[in-house]
C-alpha positions in Angstrom: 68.1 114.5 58.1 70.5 111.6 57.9 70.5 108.3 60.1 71.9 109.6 63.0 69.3 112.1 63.7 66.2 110.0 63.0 67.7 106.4 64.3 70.6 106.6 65.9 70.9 103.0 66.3 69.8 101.7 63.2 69.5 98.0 64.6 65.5 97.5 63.1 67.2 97.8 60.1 68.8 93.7 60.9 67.2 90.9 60.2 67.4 88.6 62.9 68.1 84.5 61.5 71.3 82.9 62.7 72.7 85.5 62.9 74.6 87.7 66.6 73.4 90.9 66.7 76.0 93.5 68.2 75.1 96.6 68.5 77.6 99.5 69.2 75.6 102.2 71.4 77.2 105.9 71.1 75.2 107.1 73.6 76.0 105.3 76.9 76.2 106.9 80.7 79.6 109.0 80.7 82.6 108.0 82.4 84.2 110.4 84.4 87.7 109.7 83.5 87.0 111.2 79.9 85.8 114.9 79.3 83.7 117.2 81.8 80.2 116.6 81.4 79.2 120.4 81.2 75.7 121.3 82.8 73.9 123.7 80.9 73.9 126.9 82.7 70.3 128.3 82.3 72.2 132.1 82.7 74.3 132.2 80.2 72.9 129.3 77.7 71.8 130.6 74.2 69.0 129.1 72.5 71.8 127.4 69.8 73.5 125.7 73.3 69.8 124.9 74.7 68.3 123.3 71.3 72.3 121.4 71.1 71.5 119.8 75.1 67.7 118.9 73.9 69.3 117.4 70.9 71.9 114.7 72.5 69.4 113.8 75.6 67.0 113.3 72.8 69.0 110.9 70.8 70.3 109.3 74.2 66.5 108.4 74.9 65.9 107.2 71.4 69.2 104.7 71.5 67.8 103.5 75.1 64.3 102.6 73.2 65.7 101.3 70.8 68.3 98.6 72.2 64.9 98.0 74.5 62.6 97.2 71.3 65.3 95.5 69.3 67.2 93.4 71.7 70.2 93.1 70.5 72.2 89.8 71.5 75.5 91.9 72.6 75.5 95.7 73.6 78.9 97.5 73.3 78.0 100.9 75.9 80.6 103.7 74.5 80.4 106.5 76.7 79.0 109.6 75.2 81.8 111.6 76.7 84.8 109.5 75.2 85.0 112.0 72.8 83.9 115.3 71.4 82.5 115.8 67.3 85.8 117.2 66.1 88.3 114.7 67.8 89.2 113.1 64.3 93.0 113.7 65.8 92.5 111.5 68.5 91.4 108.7 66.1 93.9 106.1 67.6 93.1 106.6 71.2 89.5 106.1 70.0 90.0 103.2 68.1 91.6 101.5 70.7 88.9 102.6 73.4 86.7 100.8 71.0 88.6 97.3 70.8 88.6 97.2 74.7 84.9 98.1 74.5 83.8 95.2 72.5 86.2 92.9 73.9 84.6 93.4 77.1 81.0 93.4 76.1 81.9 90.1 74.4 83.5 88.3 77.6 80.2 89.6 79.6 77.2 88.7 76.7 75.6 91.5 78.3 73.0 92.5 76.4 72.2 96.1 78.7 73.6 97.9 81.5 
């Protein structure tokens, strides 16, 4: 298993001295003006589509712990649903959607939504 599996927001990995610590959580609350957040429908799920939905809440509740252990100085919330895994084409759009992101966590210093 790779990092993203086992900590998916490798921030206990830091060490804290003088230094800010931003961290850049993947797994926010989705934002309706991306992609449909699809409910899994119990009828005609597969076990692949149920163990994929147990999967990302998972690693949503592990980033959540973690950002709560760790306390980052600056939290940078990215919407889960900005983006599906295959989107490489839209790499500009994200890139951009990441700039505003941080810019705005910055301005606030909030540390968590």
């Amino acid at each position: 298993m790779d990092g993203g599996v086992l900590n998916p927001l490798p921030i206990n990995h830091v060490t804290r001295k003088e230094n800010l610590i931003i961290a850049v959580n993947l797994e926010s609350k989705p934002d309706k003006q991306y992609s449909v957040i699809k409910k899994l429908d119990t009828k005609t799920s597969n076990s692949l589509d149920i163990l994929q939905a147990s999967y990302y809440v998972m690693r949503r509740k592990m980033s959540r712990m973690i950002i709560d252990l760790y306390r980052p100085d600056v939290v940078v919330n990215i919407p889960y649903n900005i983006c599906n895994l295959w989107d490489y084409h839209r790499a500009e759009f994200l890139v951009q959607k990441g700039r505003e992101y941080i810019d705005k966590a910055l301005k606030s210093k909030t540390k968590i939504e």
